[in-house]
C-alpha angles and dihedrals in degrees: 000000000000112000124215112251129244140204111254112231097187123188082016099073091064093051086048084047094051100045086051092049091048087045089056104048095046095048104031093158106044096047085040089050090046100056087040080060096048092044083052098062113032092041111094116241097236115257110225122232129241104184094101084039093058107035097075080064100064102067103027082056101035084236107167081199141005139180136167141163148198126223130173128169089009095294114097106231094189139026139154144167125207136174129028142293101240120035109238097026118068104247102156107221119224132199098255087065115116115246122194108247096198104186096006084084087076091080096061085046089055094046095051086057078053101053085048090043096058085045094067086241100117125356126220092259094048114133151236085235105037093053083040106046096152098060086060095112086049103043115091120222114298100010098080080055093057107121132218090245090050089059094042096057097031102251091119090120087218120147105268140261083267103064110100100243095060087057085045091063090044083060110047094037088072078061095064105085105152091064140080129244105260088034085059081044090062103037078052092057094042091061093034084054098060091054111093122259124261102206150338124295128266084002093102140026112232120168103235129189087175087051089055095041095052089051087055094049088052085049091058104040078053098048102033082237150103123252091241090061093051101049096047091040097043101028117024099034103051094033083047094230087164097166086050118113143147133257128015105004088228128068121250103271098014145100095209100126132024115299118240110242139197129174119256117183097348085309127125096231113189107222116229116226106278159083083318101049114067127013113283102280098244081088083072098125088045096048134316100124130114139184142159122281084251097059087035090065086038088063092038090058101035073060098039088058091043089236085307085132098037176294092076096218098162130004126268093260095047084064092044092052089046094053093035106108118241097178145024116251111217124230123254115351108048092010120131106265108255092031096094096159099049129251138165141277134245133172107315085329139083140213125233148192125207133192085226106043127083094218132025114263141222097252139168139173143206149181143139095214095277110055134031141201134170129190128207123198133186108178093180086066097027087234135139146167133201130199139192158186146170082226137073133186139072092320096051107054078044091068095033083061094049091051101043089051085050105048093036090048089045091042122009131078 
């Protein structure tokens, strides 16, 4: 190792020695008080492990993989990874490895309205119609007045994700291989507009996909841009979400991140990246991204401070407005996944009230049927935990309901 150099001051330095020596001994508790101080502060606090916490979990649940963490005033306090990455082969899973968010991505949907929002460039009650003047003469009555913050909390009125033409335009938009994604988005609102309306708006909660990839096809006639642009460019940049992507967790042809699973036949079966392993990725603005358990707690505390530590991406009240419910979420059939005893339903996030918890608590879920992740927010506390798994289904929320009692219980308030 070659040392920098410095100029020798000779005869000076024990003059310097002595007059620090005197200085100590007149004054032992300030000098003693100063150095406390400056251990104080450069000293980390100590993160606590979960991997003991977590691995019960993988075999009373039948989890191939599962992570969570624990974050309050912006430091995480626990995390832990446990499991492998492909069910059948030992391939130890960290805490740095990339797990699909499914639904979670609303939120980020939902931030970058806001963005534009705060810019003067679309307002909450902007409309299908009015960012889409040219499909009026296709657009049946109702659906040209649905809002931007209808379709952000759900309250489009729309006909839902189960009717069969929304599975048609699933369909034939895989067909559509000369265009780009949020060209195939708009072509996808132009035929949905011209389908009749369900209810009134505001009057009911209905999970919608189509509700979220129409918002994200308003985002980008506004902005010139996909959705994909603007979510990397708005959210993960500036937030520096460097593992977060878009799409399956793993590379074609690696194992580099957790398989998605589902379960064939009673069998755990890993998912190859693929068609097959995540949603078609015109679903972007409803829930294609992915990130490390590590970026994922990043995002959950940057929320759970409402931007105090920084970027300041949006104003306080612009959080508020994004984590303030609109709409009761029933229990049971057309609730969010994870809210079993009801709740109700923000801006790209949910409410939610737990049996273990003191408070309700800002709450969402995702999966795409193979994955799942849920998010848990206290803003009084500025405290938040994340959980998540390369499985989806009944076991699964099971264990996701176990955890969250145990670590809120452990660390929450």
């Amino acid at each position: 190792m070659v040392r920098e150099k410095r100029p020798y001051c000779g005869s000076v330095c024990i003059v310097c020695s002595m007059l620090v020596i005197a200085f100590l001994f007149a004054a032992p508790d300030a000098a003693a008080q100063r150095m406390k101080l400056e251990t104080t502060r450069v000293m980390p606090r100590s993160q606590e492990s979960l991997n003991s916490t977590l691995a019960p979990y993988l075999e009373k649940y039948g989890l191939p993989a599962i992570g969570a963490a624990v974050v309050k005033d912006g430091r995480i306090i626990a995390m832990g990874a446990a499991g492998t990455r492909r069910a059948g082969q030992n391939i130890p899973v960290t805490t740095g490895d990339r797990f699909h968010l499914g639904s979670d991505t609303m939120a980020m949907t939902a931030l970058i309205a806001a963005m534009y929002v705060e810019e003067g460039k679309l307002r909450w009650d902007s409309t299908v119609e009015g960012i889409f003047p040219e499909l009026k003469k296709v657009i049946t009555p109702g659906m040209g007045s649905i809002t931007m913050e209808q379709l952000l909390s759900h309250t489009s009125g729309m006909p839902g994700d189960d009717e069969p033409f929304f599975s048609r335009l699933i369909a034939e938009s895989l067909s559509r291989e000369n265009d780009n994604l949020s060209d195939t988005r708009y072509w996808m609102l132009s035929k949905w507009v011209s389908q009749p309306i369900a209810a009134a708006p505001r009057k009911r909660f209905a999970c919608s996909d189509m509700g979220y990839i129409m918002a994200g096809a308003m985002l980008e006639r506004i902005a010139g841009k996909s959705w994909e642009e603007l979510v990397i460019e708005k959210v993960f940049n500036p937030l520096k979400l460097r593992s977060a992507g878009l799409g399956p967790q793993s590379t074609l042809g690696m194992t580099d991140a957790p398989l998605p699973h589902r379960v064939v036949d009673g069998k755990v079966k890993p998912m190859l990246s693929g068609v097959f392993a995540d949603k078609p990725l015109v679903f972007g603005p409803a829930g294609t991204a992915h990130m490390s358990l590590q970026d994922f707690t990043r995002w959950a505390a940057w929320n759970a401070g409402r931007g105090k530590r920084g970027p300041h991406l949006i104003r306080p009240e612009t959080f508020v407005k994004l984590t303030t419910p609109v709409i009761e979420v029933p229990a049971g059939k057309g609730a969010v996944p994870g809210m079993p005893l009801g709740g109700r339903y923000a801006l790209g996030w949910g409410e939610a009230q737990f049996a273990w918890a003191n408070e309700p608590l800002v709450f969402h879920s995702g999966s795409n049927g193979m994955n799942l992740a849920h998010i848990f927010l206290q803003h009084r506390n500025d405290f938040a935990m994340v959980l998540v798994t390369n499985m989806a289904g009944k076991k699964a929320e099971e264990a996701f309901g176990a955890l969250a009692e145990e670590l809120y219980r452990r660390y929450g308030k």
